[in-house]
N, C-alpha and C positions, 0 to 999 in steps of 0.2 A: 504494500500500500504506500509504502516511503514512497518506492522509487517511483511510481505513478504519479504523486503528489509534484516531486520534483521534477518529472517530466511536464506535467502540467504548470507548475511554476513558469518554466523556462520555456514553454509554449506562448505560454499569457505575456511573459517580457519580450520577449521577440515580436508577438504581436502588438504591443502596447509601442516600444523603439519602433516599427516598422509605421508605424500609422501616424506616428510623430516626422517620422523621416519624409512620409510620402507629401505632408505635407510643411515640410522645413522651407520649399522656395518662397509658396505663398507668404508664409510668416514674417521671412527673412524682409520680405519686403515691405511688407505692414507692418505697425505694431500691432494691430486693432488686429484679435483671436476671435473666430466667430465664437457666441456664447453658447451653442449646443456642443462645439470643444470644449469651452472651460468647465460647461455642465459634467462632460465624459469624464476631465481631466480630476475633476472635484469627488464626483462618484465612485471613480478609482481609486482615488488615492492611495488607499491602503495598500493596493496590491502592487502601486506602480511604487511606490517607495522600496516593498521588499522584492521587485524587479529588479530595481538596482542596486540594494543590498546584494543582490545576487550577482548581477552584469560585476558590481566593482572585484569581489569575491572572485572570480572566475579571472578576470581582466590582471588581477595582481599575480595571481600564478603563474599566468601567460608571460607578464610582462618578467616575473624573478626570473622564468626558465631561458626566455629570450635572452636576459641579459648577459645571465653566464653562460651560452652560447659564444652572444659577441664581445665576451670577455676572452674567454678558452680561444675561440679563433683570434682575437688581436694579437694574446700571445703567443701563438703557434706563426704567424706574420711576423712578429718581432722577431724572433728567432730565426727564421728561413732568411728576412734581409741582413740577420748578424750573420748568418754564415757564409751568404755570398759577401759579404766586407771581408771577415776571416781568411776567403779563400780570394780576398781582392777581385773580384769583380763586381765592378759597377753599377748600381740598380736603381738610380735615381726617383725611373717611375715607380717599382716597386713599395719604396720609401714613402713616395708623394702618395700615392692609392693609396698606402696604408695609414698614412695623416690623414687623408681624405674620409676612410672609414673611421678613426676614432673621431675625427668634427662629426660624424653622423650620426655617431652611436654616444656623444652627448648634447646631441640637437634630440636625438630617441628619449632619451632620457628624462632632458628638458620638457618635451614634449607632455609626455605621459604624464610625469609630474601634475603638470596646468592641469589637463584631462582627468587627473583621478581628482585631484583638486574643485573642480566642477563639479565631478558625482556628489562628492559629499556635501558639496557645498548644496548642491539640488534635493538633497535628504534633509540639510536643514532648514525647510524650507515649508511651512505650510499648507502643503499643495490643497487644503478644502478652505483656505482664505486668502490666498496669494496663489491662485492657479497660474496666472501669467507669468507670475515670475518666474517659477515652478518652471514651466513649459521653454520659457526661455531662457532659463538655464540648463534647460535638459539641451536644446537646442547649441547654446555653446561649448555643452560636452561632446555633442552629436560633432560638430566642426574641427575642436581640436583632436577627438579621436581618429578624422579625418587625418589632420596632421599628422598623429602617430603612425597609421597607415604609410601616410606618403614616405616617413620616413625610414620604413622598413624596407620597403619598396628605394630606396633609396642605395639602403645598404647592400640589398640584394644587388645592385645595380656594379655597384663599388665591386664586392667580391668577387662576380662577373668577370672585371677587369681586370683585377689583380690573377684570379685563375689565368686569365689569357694570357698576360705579361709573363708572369712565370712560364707558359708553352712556349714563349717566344726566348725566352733566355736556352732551351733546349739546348739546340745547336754550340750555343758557347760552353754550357758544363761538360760536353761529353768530350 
């Protein structure tokens, strides 16, 4: 019965985030929330509060496991460019990519920061007498968890090229 519950839980957050999201353009551009939303916004409350109890829950896990990830790999980068120094060959990009990915993986950081920052900040928040606000700061969490997106997507992007640069040093190690 738990796990039904919490499958239901995390059904209902997802639908509650998704109907927020579908309509994030109109908002963004208004301030004015139609009142049959703040009415939804208000009669939920309960359930969209331990929504996000739950999203941030979930989101922090995600975000420790990620990190020491792109910890573990910066270090295993740092060492591969000390050994091509070691062994004097030259790796400038290597170097540069790999600066590139620590700026990214504390713009990550940064990022998530603000973002979790919001969630809570959206909890303390009386969404059945300040539905608006409530809503719009769900909305500025909805944007910067954008941000953290983009910036993994980022990293990814980074490591990408560092793999390539390393294929292209081939020819000279062997």
């Amino acid at each position: 019965m738990k796990r039904f519950a919490s499958k239901g839980t995390l059904i209902l957050a997802c639908v509650f985030v998704l109907s927020l999201s579908a309509n994030a353009v109109v908002s963004a551009q208004s301030t004015d929330i139609p009142s049959d939303k703040l009415d939804l916004i208000k009669s939920k409350c309960s359930n969209s509060q331990f929504a996000l109890q739950q999203i941030e829950k979930r989101d922090a896990v995600s975000r420790i496991n990620r990190g020491r990830a792109y910890d573990q790999m910066l270090r295993q980068a740092s060492a591969f460019n000390s050994r091509f120094a070691y062994n004097k060959t030259s790796s400038p990009d290597l170097i540069q990519i790999t600066s590139d990915i620590q700026s990214a993986v504390d713009t990550f950081r940064a990022n998530y920061d603000r973002y979790d920052t919001d969630l809570s900040d959206a909890q303390k928040i009386d969404c059945k007498q300040k539905a608006t606000d409530y809503y719009n700061m769900i909305l500025k969490a909805r944007d910067d968890r954008n941000s953290v997106s983009d910036q993994v997507d980022k990293i990814i992007d980074l490591m990408t090229q560092y793999r390539t640069a390393i294929v292209g040093y081939e020819d000279k190690v062997q």
